[in-house]
Steps between C-alpha positions, in 0.01 A plus 500: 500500500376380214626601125267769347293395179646673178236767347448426149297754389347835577124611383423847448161519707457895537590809333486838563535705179430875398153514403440915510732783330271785607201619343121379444379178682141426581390240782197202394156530612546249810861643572712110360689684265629794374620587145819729511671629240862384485682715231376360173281210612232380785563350787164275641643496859352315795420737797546245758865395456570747153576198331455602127233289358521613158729744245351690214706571238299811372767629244311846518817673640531624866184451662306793568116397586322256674138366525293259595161350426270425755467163549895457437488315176678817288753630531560886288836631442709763378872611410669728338436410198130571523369182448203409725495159536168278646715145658279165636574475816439103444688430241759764529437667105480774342086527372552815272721818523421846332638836486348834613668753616781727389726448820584260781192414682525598839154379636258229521172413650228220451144596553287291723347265252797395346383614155689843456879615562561832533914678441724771525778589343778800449294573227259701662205290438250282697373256296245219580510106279289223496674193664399235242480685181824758586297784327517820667151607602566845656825750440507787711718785496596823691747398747819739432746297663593117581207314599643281777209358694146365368188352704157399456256568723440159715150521450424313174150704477722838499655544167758692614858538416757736677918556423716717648771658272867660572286822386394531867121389391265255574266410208159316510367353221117357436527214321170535340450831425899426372612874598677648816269602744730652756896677542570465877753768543646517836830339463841668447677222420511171276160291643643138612229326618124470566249293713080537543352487807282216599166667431589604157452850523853645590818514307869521708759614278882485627796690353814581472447825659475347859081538517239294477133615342179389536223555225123447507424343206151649505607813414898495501589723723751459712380405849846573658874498480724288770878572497707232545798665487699262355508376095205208465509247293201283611133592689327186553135474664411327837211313439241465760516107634848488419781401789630841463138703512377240824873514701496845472172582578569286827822688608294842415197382727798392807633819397199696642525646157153646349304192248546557162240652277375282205677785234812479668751323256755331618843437267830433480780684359858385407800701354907596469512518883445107561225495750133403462268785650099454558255797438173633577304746291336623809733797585785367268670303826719248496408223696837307468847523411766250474764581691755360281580218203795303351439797220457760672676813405668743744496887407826493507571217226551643179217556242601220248519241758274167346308468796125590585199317387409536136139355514265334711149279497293360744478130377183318484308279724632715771871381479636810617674792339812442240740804457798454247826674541739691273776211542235219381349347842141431547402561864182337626325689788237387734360692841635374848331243654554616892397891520625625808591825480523621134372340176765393264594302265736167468688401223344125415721421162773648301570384131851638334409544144878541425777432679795646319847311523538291785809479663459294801285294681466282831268296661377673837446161708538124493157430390588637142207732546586883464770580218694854553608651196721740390411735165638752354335748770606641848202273632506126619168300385380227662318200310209308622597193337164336503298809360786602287438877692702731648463485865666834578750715442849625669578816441806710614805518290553773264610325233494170303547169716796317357481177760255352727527214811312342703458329834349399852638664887584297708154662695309382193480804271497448144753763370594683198845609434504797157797593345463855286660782242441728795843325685315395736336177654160429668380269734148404486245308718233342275198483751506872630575626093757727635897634473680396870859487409703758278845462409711748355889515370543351177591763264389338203187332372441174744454193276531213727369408839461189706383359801691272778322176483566366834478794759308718245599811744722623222563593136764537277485758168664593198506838291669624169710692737690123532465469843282245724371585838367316770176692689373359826140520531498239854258680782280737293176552726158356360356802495704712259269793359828707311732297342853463745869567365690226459876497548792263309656255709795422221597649173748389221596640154414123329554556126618710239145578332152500631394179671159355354429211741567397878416146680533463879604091634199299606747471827544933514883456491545618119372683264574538126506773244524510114578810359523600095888453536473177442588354831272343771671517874433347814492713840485405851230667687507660750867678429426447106880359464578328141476147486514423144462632200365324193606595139468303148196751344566662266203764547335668790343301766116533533406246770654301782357254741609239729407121517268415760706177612839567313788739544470636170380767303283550199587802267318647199695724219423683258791285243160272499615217722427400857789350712495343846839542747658370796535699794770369636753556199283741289547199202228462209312178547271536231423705191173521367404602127228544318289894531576659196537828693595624838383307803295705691399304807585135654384312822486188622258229527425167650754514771782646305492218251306700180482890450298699310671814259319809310662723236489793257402234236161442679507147572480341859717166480501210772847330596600199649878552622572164521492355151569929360156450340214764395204283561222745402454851318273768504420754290244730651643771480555778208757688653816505793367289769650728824355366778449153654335394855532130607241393818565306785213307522498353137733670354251659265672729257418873376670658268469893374720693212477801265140389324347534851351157511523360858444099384480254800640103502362220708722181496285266274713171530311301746131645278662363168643165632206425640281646185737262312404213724148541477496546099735175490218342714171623303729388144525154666154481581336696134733188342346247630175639439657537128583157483145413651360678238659347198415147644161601540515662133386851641716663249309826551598523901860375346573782261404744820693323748807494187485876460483524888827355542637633147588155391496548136638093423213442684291709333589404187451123594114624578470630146653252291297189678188768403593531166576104402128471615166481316327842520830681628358845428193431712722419790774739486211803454362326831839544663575838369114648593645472883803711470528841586687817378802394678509177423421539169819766409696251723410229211580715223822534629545070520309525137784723348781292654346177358486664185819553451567173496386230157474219737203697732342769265237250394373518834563867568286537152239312601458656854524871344255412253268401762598825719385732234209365440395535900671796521334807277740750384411812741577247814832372392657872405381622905730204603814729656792366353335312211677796166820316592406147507281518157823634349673212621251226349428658120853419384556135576151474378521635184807278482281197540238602290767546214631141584154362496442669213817311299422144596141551374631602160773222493224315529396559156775419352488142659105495357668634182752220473299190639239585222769552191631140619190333462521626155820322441457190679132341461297499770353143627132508571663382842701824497207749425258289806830625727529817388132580533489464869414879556150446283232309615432177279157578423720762280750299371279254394254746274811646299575193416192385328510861348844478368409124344182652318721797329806286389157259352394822334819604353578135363182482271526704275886472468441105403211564226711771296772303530675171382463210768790398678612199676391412867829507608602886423144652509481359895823649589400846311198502708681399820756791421213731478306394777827560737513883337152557595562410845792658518302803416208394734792471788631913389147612509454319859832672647367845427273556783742306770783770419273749530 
């Protein structure tokens, strides 16, 4: 067989996090999305696979209200702290905010056009705004209690408004005549939802007083009163043309049931009891009535229990119907395809808006495509992995589920195996959704269970009660309808203090516990006699597993090391360090060369035993990482802890060796073309290819060959003119290294210079990341301004000191030709003849006052003065060069 290839890394490619806390949410136009509020902010979530596609940080306090505008481009909320607050859907920002009312608002609604937003609040008042301005256009009072629901009439051409208040009232408002035109009184208790008929003319009003009232709006009176007997917390219209409206009408016509008249109304109502019911206003009847839900709630369950629906919509483009429950799921509802004897309705996706703590988890089959989980509920939930949904729902124990496993029969049955608080342990089969095996004994919470590997006709479990049992489930009938008693083969008091994990051999001979005494021990199944008994931690055990090809076990402790032991002399073979807190969970990998650990620090860390070494970490987590499922198949990884994210890991070795392959192979191939480039002097295409391959020598190279040639700042602007955004904030950052250095700040100078001339201001501060690099760059180059700045004015001293030499020493007529070089001769050669005719000038009248002297001393006085002059002449000239 050939030796396994090493994993190197993990990639995080899915996660399930908590993306609704209860309260307002409101679904998109064409049903893609739907905004729930999630505590303080607002979770964008995707309704196909509740991946959240965006968070909204609305810092407005809990969140309270929810709206949006038509055409799904606004987004209006509300908190506690009663700001309303318009958000771009686009580009995910606040456009304005504004208070207006005294209390929390508790309502929202956008009118049809988009142009007006009406709200409610604990305040009492209704009050209406305009959506771009945030002015308040119409403020209505009268309500005496909460307002807790607000509508518009559909119809833009009706300029209606209704809300329903805690004060048992329904109010309707005309939004021109800006007054209340009607009190519907018919209610006894808080109003908590409303819905108009298709035609426009009737009003359905549900409430907390178990009826539901219809009102003609021409008039409003009330048409009639349907009892519902239960608390409502949704009506919702059937539309004509809808799924619902056309498979219903079918059944009814099969049915032999009479046609419906075109004022019938059909609708849908939804409340504490869990189950969707469909009425008709002919005769108040109810046409349908689920038999029951995942939610729904016996009489005999206590009043407080979070269960029952707490709102419902039909979603558009006839999606179906969406009901939310008390404990955060969103169930979508469509009508049964195949009507054969009754209409009903199936259960087509289920999205968990918050999963609580999750404290176990198991794939259900080899193809690493349904994940069991365990939360902190008496119910078992079931993952679609590939919609991210909750296929269904297992529901028996009476208390919290501690430990889950899982399996396949030897007939082919996937299986689920349920540990509980309730002392008791369940056997499930996954296809039929139902309880077929129920063992009882333990006398203590059961927090470990496991299933034989081999035979898979048995399993083994553990309890705080510090005793493992071994049930037999072999030659349980198909067709199990009531869950059958299972009895213990073989029971043994294991450890001194409640045993947290259990591992059964892959050849069924053994099995393993770990227990919080600090000891791991080794049993032989089926008699459960000691074998061994491993001890060296120095806290309680958490986990325990054995090698898939080794006689050895891996244990995980909460003294924050994981160790690995022989089973034939219970020895230590190896100690691994490096969680900063307990180890949680460990399990091996790759043929029992590399394992995989969690802890209560929150990081997932990869191991290779041979060489003791943590290859990769992970940090995806915010909290104690309980549970960890490894798959067959790939050996795809899920992990689950107290922040109830589920996050899933797909093996990305072979994907990033062979990414690194093809980048090495593109690099090869963009430097030749690089090299191409500079031969063919396409310096342009070589500064793009150079930032490609973020080769700043290279880059550099590029500039300074730019710069050494005539019209550099032509050419370089050419060069920069191509680059984008990117490219340019990925030169800034070469620019401020190559500042920092004398030998290359010349160049950086230059090619800044040019930048900010190309670039206007308003275009280089939308650069993301640019703040940082700016501050970077203005010290070094105020540093080589200032030296700039120095050698210019030494150089004045040099003028200063050439000139008061010339002074002392003569200058040749040979000298002043040399030093003239930066005048033009044309120059040099008219202050001459000027300088000749003023020392002519100055002579005469000297020699007539005067005696006459000898032709010796008068030609050397007029040679002395004639090198004064020019000496002069040669200050005057050096004026405008210094300058």
């Amino acid at each position: 067989m050939a030796s396994a290839t090493l994993k190197k890394n993990y990639r995080c490619s899915q996660s399930l996090q908590q993306f609704y806390s209860g309260g307002p949410f409101v679904v998109s136009s064409d049903g893609s999305f739907i905004a729930c509020a999630c505590s303080e902010s607002i979770k964008i979530v995707d309704s196909s696979n509740a991946s959240t596609k965006f968070t909204i940080e609305a810092e407005s306090g809990t969140i309270t209200a929810l709206a949006l505008s038509p055409n799904d481009k606004l987004l209006f909320s509300a908190g506690h702290s009663r700001q309303i607050k318009v958000w771009d859907l686009d580009a995910f920002k606040c456009l304005r905010s504004w208070k207006g009312h005294d209390g929390p608002v508790m309502g929202m609604a956008c009118h049809g056009s988009g142009g007006l937003l009406a709200t409610s609040g604990a305040d009492r008042k209704v009050l209406v705004w305009d959506v771009d301005g945030g002015f308040c256009t119409h403020y209505f009072k009268g309500h005496k209690g909460v307002v807790t629901s607000i509508m518009f009439h559909p119809d833009v051409n009706k300029s209606l408004l209704f809300s329903g208040s805690d004060d048992t009232t329904v109010r309707v408002w005309d939004l021109l005549a800006k007054k209340c035109v009607a009190v519907l009184e018919k209610h006894f208790s808080a109003v908590s939802s409303m819905a108009v008929s298709e035609d426009g003319w009737t009003l359905l009003s549900a409430g907390r007083d178990k009826v539901v009232n219809l009102w003609d709006l021409h008039d409003y009176r009330c048409k009639s009163t349907i009892p519902t007997y239960e608390v409502l917390e949704a009506v919702c219209i059937v539309y004509s043309g809808s799924q619902f409206a056309s498979s219903l009408g079918a059944f009814l016509q099969q049915s032999g049931k009479k046609k419906s008249r075109s004022t019938e109304i059909y609708f849908i109502t939804a409340g504490e009891r869990g189950i969707v019911r469909i009425w008709t206003s002919e005769g108040a009847v109810c046409l349908y009535e689920q038999k029951s839900s995942d939610v729904t709630v016996s009489s005999a369950e206590d009043e407080d229990s979070t269960r029952g629906f707490t709102s419902a919509v039909t979603l558009p483009l006839d999606q179906g119907l969406l009901c939310v429950t008390a404990d955060q799921q969103f169930l979508f509802y469509s009508p049964a395809e195949h009507l054969e004897e009754k209409w009903s309705l199936k259960l087509t996706k289920r999205l968990v808006g918050f999963n609580d703590e999750i404290v176990d988890m198991k794939f259900l089959d080899e193809e690493e495509q349904y994940l069991a989980v365990a939360t902190n509920l008496e119910q078992v939930r079931v993952y679609d992995l590939s919609s991210m949904s909750c296929s269904y729902v297992l529901a028996g124990h009476t208390d919290t589920i501690l430990c889950l496993d899982t399996s396949i029969s030897s007939n082919g049955r996937r299986l689920i195996l349920t540990g509980s608080k309730d002392n008791s342990v369940r056997l499930w089969e996954s296809e039929r959704r139902c309880c077929i095996g129920l063992g009882i004994g333990h006398m203590g919470a059961v927090g470990a269970v496991a299933f034989s590997k081999k035979c898979r006709d048995f399993f083994v479990s553990g309890s705080s009660d510090r005793t493992i049992k071994v049930w037999n489930f072999d030659g349980l009938p198909d067709d199990i309808e009531e869950p059958i008693s299972l009895k213990a083969k073989a029971v043994v008091a294991a450890h001194d203090k409640d045993i947290n994990s259990l591992a059964v051999a892959p050849n069924d001979s053994l099995v393993c516990s770990g227990s919080q005494d600090r000891t791991a021990c080794v049993w032989r199944l089926p008699e459960l006699v000691l074998v061994v008994k491993f001890t060296g931690h120095k806290r309680g055990i958490w986990c325990v597993e054995f090698s898939p090809v080794d006689q050895c076990v891996i244990t995980a402790s909460g003294d924050k090391t994981v160790k690995i032991w022989a089973i034939a002399d219970g020895s230590c073979l190896k100690t691994f360090e490096g969680h900063t807190s307990s180890v949680l969970r460990a399990s091996f990998l790759t043929r029992g060369t590399q394992f995989v650990s969690c802890g209560a620090d929150g990081l997932v860390k990869l191991w290779t035993i041979k060489t003791n070494e943590c290859i990769s970490t992970y940090d995806q987590h915010e909290d104690k990482v309980w549970a960890l499922a490894v798959g067959k198949k790939t050996e795809m990884l899920a992990t689950g802890g107290s922040d109830a994210v589920i996050n899933l890991w797909h093996d990305s070795t072979a994907a990033e060796k062979e990414e690194a392959f093809r980048k090495e192979e593109e690099g090869v191939l963009r430097g030749q073309e690089l090299e191409n480039a500079l031969l063919d002097a396409e310096y342009t295409k070589a500064i793009q290819i150079a930032l490609e391959l973020r080769r700043p020598r290279k880059l550099f190279e590029l500039f300074s060959e730019l710069c050494r040639k005539r019209e550099a700042g032509d050419h370089i602007d050419k060069a920069l003119h191509a680059l984008g955004k990117e490219e340019f904030l990925l030169l800034f950052e070469y620019i401020r290294e190559w500042n920092t250095k004398p030998k290359l700040c010349h160049v950086a100078q230059s090619v800044l210079f040019r930048a900010f001339n190309i670039l206007p201001p308003t275009e280089i501060i939308e650069i993301k990341g640019i703040s940082e690099l700016l501050e970077g760059l203005i010290p070094y180059s105020q540093r080589h301004f200032s030296r700039i700045d120095r050698l210019i004015r030494s150089t004045f001293l040099l003028d200063y000191t050439l000139l008061r030499m010339s002074v002392i020493e003569p200058t040749t007529q040979d000298d002043l030709k040399t030093k003239s070089l930066l005048h033009s001769e044309k120059n040099m050669e008219d202050n001459a003849e000027e300088d000749q005719k003023q020392v002519s000038e100055e002579q005469k009248p000297k020699a007539s006052g005067k005696k006459r002297k000898s032709h010796k001393s008068g030609g050397h006085s007029r040679s002395h003065k004639k090198v004064k002059d020019s000496s002069t002449h040669a200050n005057t000239a050096a004026v405008p060069l210094q300058a």
